[in-house]
Backbone as CSV, one residue per row, in Angstrom:
resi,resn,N_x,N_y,N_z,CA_x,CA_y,CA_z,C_x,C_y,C_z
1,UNK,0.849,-1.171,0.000,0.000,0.000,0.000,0.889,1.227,0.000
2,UNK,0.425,2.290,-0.966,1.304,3.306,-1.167,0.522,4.996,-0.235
3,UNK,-0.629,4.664,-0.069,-1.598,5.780,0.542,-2.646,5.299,0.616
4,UNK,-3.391,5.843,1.148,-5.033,5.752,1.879,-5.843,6.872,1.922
5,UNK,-6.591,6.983,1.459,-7.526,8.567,1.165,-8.798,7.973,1.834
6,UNK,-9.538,8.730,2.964,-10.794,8.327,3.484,-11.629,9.885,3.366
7,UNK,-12.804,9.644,2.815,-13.625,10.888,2.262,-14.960,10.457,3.357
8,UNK,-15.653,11.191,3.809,-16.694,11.196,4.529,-17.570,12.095,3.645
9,UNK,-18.459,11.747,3.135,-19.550,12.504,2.488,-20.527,13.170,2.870
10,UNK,-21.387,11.972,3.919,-21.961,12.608,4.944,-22.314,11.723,6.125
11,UNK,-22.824,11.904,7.431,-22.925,11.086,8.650,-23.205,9.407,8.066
12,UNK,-23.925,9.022,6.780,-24.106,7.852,6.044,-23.712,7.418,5.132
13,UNK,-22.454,7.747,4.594,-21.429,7.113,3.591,-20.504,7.886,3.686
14,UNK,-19.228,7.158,3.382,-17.919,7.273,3.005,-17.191,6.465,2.456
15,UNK,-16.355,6.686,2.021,-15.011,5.898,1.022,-13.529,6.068,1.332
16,UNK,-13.241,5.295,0.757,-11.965,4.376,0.698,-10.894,4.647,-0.111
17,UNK,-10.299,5.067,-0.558,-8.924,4.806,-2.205,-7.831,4.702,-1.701
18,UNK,-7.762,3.005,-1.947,-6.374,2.779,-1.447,-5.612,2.761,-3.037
19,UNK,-4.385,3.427,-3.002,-3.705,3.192,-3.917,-2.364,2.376,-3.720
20,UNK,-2.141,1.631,-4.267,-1.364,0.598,-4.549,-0.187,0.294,-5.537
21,UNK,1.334,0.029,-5.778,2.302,0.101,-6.738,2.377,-1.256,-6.668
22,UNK,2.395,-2.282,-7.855,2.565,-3.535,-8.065,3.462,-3.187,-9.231
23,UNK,4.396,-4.351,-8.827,5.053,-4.308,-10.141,5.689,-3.061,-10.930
24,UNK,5.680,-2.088,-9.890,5.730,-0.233,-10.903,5.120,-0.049,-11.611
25,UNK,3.592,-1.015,-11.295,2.665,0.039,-11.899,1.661,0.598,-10.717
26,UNK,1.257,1.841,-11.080,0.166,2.209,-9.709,-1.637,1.690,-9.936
27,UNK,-1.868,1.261,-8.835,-3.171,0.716,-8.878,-3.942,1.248,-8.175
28,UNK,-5.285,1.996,-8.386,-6.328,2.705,-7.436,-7.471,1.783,-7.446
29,UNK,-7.873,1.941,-5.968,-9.144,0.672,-5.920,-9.997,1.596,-4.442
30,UNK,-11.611,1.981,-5.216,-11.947,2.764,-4.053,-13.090,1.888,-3.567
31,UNK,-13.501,1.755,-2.379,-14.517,1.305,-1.849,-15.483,2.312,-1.414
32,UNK,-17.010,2.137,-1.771,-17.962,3.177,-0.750,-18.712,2.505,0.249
33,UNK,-18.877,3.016,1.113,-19.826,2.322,2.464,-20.988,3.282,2.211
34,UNK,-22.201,2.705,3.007,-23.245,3.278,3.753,-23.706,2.370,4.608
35,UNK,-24.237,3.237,5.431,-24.761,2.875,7.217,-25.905,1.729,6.394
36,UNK,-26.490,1.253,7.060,-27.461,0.718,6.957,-28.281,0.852,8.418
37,UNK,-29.410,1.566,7.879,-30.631,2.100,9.079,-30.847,1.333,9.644
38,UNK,-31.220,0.999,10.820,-31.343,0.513,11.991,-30.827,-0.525,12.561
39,UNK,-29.882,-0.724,12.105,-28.601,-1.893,12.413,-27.982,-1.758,13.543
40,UNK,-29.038,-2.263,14.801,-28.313,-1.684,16.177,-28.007,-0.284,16.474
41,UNK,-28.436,0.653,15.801,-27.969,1.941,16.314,-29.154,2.765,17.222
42,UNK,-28.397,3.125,18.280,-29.033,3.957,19.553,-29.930,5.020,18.342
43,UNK,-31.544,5.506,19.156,-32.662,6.171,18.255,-31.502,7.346,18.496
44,UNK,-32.131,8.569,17.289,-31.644,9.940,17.163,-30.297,9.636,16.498
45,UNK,-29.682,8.683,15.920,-28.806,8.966,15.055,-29.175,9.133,13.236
């Protein structure tokens, strides 16, 4: 792993871009999350 970029969009998604050097070449690979509603979370969030 060459860096890590974490973006928060808003209180219910964010992402990931890990970039990566294999071989000398560079590789970007981003992941996005979101919360999923009511998955154990205390009311008022």
């Amino acid at each position: 792993m060459h860096d890590l970029t974490l973006t928060f969009n808003d209180r219910d998604h964010f992402s990931q871009g890990w970039f990566l050097r294999i071989d000398g070449k560079h590789n970007r690979t981003v992941f996005e999350f979101e919360r999923v509603k009511g998955a154990g979370q205390p009311s008022g969030w």
